[in-house]
N, C-alpha and C positions, 0 to 999 in steps of 0.2 A: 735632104736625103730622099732619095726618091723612093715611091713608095712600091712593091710587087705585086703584079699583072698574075693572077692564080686562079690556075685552072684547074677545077676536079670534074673528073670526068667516072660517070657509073650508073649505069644502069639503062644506057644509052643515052645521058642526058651529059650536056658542058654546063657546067655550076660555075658561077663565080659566084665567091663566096664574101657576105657582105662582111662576118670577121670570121678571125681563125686564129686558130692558135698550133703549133704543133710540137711536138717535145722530143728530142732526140737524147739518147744518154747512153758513154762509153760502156754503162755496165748494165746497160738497158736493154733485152733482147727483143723488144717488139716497140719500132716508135709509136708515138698514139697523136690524134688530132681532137678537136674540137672548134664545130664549128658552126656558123648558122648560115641556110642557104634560103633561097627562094628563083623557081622557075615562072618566067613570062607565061602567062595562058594557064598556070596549074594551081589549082588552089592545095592548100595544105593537107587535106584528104589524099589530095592524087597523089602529091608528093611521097603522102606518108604509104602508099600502097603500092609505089610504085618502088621505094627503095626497100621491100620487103625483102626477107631470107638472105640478110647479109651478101648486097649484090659485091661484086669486085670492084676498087676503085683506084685510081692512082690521079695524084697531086702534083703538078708541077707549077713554076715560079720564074716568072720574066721581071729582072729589072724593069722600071718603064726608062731609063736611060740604056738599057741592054744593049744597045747596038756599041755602046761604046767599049763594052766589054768585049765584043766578038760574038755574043751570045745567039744560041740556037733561036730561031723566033720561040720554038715549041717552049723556050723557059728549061732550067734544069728539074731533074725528076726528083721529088723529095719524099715520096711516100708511095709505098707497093701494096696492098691491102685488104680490105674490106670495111664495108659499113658495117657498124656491129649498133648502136643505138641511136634511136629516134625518138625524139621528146616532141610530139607537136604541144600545141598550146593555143587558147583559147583567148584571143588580146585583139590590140587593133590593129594589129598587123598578122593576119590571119594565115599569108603564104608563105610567110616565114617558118622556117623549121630549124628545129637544131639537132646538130646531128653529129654522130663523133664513132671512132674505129681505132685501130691497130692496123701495122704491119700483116705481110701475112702472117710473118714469124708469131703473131701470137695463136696460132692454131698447136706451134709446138709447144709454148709453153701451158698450153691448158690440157691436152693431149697425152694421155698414157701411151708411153713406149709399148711398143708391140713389136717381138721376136721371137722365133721359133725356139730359141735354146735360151735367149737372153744373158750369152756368157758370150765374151769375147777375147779373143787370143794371139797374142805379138799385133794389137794391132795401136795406132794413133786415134785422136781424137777424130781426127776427119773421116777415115777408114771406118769408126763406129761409128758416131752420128750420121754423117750421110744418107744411108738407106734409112734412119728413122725418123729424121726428117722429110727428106725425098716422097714418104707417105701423103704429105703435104704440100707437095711440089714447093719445096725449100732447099734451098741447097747451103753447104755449109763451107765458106771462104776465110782464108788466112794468110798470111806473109810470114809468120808463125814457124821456125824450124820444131816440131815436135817430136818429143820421144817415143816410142811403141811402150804398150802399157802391158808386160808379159798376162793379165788378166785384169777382165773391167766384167763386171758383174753389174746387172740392171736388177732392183728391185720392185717386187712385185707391186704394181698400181702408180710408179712413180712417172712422173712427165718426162718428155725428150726433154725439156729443159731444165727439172730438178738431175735429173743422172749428168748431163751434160756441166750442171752449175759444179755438182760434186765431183767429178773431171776436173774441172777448172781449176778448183780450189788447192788441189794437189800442186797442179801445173804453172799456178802462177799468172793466168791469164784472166783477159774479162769477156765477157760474151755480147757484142752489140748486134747490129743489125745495120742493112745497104739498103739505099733506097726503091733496089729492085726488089726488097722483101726478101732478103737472105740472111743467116748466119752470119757475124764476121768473128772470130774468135783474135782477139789484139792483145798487147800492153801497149802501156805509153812509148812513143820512137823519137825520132829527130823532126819530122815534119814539122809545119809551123807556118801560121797564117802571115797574110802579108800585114804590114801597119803593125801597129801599135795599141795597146789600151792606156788612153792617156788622160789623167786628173786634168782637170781644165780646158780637155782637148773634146774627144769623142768620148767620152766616158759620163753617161747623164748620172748616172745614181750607180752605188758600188757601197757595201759592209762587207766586213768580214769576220768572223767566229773563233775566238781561241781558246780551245778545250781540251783543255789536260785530264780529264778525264778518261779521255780512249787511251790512253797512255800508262806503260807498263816499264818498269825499270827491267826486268826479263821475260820473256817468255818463251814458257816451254811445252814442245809437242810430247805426247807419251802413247805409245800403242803397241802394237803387238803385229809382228810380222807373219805375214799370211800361210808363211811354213817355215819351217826347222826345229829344231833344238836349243842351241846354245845362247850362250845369257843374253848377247847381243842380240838377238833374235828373238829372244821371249820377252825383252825390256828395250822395244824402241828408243830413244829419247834424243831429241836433238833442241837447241833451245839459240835463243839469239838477244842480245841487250840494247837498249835505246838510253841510250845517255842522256834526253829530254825527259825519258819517264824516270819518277821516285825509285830509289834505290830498291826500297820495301815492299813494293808494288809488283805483285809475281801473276802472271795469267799462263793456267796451265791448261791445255786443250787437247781433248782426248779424238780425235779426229773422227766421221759414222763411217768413215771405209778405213781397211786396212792399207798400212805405208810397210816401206822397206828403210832402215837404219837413214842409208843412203837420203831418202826422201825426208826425213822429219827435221833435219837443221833449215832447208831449204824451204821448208813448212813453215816454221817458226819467223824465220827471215820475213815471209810472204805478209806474215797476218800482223809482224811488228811494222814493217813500211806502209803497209794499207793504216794502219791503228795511226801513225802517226801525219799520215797526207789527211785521212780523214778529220784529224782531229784542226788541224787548221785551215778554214776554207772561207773562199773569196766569192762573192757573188755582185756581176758587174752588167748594167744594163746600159747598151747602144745602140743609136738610131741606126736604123734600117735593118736590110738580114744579110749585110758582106761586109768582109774586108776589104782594102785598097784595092784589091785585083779583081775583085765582082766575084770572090767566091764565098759562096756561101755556108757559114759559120759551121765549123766542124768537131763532135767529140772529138778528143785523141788528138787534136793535135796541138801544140804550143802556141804560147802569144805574150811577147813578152809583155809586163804591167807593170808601169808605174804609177802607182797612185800611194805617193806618201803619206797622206794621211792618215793609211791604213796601214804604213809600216810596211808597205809591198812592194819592191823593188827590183824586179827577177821574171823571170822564166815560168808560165804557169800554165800547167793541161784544162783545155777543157772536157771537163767531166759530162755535162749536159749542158745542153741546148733547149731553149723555147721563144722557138720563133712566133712573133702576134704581128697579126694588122687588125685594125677597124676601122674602117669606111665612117662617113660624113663629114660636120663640123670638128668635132672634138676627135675626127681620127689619129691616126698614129701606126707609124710599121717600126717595130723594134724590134732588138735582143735580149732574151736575159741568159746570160754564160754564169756558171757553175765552176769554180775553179779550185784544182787542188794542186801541191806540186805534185812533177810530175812522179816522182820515186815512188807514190804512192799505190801508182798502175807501173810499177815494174822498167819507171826513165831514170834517167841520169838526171844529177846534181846540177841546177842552172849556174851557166857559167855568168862571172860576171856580177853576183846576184850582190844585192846590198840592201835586203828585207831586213829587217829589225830581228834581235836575239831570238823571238816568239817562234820565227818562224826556221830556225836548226832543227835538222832533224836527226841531226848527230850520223851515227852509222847507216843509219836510213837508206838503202840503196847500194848497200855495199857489202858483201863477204864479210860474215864475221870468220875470223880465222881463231 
């Protein structure tokens, strides 16, 4: 498997970076790195003085077979950012530094929203976030048909990405981030990488978790509608059943914004398919950082997995991604994928699928009527 050509480029300097690691995740809004560099002619002082006050940086990645793919020489772009921490260290390798950042997108998730009225009217998720993120030179992208929200209300001292997460939660959606350092607001779709994850095949190391725990025979939302009178109105409630969880096992959740009737069956729905994808998950490590077609490894999108052993037979999202290389003898470029199905983030039922009992998730993904 060949190993990636990786370029960080910041502060006017081109790093190659002797390891790294980098973490991407579907419900993740700021990817993050770790990594340790060292520049020709600069000792660790310079280095360390030179990457002061979080300079900007971005990360790209060349197959070292890349021409076979089509690939741009520059490598694909996987990280949009800043350097946020520097550990120098006192050893025998003295120019070596280690160093590690976010996305830009974590400027919004640490970032108190800031509006002049902080009340927002007929309008969508992108229509609100936008300009408060945008503060940030961040911009917030979707594929996403979303509904106008007749009023969204920011609370005083909360982050663009605490008001944003609580949007979401309503809406059904997850909040990731692009490697140009953007918003992406998703659920799980049909996409789907190329190959396989296969026991015997590419698949080096793979468990997986089965926890009945997160699991609820019903649950149900209860709140209070933001205006009216009447009983429907002053007594929310909508609730949804998972026939994997105990009969007796009731979670009732009182929502910290206010919902409309309408909104709390499809609330319920939301936190019973997440409770139940969460509760059985797969974690599958492979060489290098692509699939069959030299793309490289993506949240959000599908891949089917067989690995029987695990009782895994089916259709499965990747939740996160951690990409690592390390240089020398004992190096190594691999994957470690994160895998839930996909109903979990809001996909359909894999077709096809022939996982073991453990892994039904009964109504999971589907209308309770």
């Amino acid at each position: 498997m060949p190993f990636e050509i990786i370029t960080l480029k910041t502060a006017g300097l081109v790093l190659r970076p002797i390891t790294i690691a980098i973490e991407i995740g579907m419900d993740q809004a700021a990817r993050s790195f770790e990594t340790k560099v060292k520049q020709p002619g600069m000792s660790q002082a310079q280095l360390l003085r030179t990457l002061r006050n979080s300079p900007p940086v971005t990360i790209h990645a060349a197959a070292s077979d890349g021409i076979a793919f089509g690939q741009d020489t520059a490598g694909d772009l996987i990280l949009t950012g800043h350097v946020e921490k520097r550990s120098p260290r006192l050893g025998e390798s003295e120019a070596e530094m280690s160093i590690s950042g976010r996305s830009k997108t974590g400027d919004v998730v640490d970032s108190s929203a800031d509006h002049e009225s902080s009340e927002f009217r007929d309008k969508d998720a992108v229509d609100i976030f936008t300009p408060l993120a945008g503060k940030h030179v961040v911009t917030v992208e979707t594929d996403l048909r979303l509904d106008r929200r007749p009023l969204f209300r920011l609370r005083p001292g909360e982050t663009v990405f605490t008001a944003l997460e609580r949007y979401a939660r309503a809406d059904a959606f997850s909040i990731g981030d692009t490697p140009e350092g953007n918003l992406k607001l998703q659920k799980a779709g049909e996409k789907r990488h190329a190959g396989e994850l296969t026991e015997g095949g590419n698949v080096l190391d793979a468990s997986a978790v089965h926890d009945d725990s997160k699991r609820f025979g019903k649950v149900k939302v209860r709140a209070q509608a933001p205006d009216g009178y009447s009983s429907e109105e002053l007594q929310v409630e909508g609730q949804a059943s998972d026939e994997g969880g105990r009969a007796n096992r009731l979670r009732v959740i009182a929502p910290p914004e206010q919902i409309r009737q309408q909104d709390a069956r499809k609330r319920a729905q939301w936190h019973r398919d997440r409770a139940a994808g969460e509760g059985t998950t797969c974690e599958v490590t492979v060489p290098g950082w692509r699939d069959t077609s030299g793309r490289i490894w993506t949240p959000g999108l599908l891949v089917f997995t067989e690995i029987p052993s695990l009782d895994v037979v089916q259709d499965m999202m990747i939740k996160t991604v951690k990409l690592e290389q390390q240089g020398g003898d004992n190096g190594f470029t691999r994957t470690i994928l994160s895998l839930v199905d996909a109903r979990a983030f809001g996909g359909k039922k894999s077709k096809g699928a022939k996982s073991g009992a453990q892994w039904d998730m009964g109504k999971a993904g589907a209308d309770d009527q």
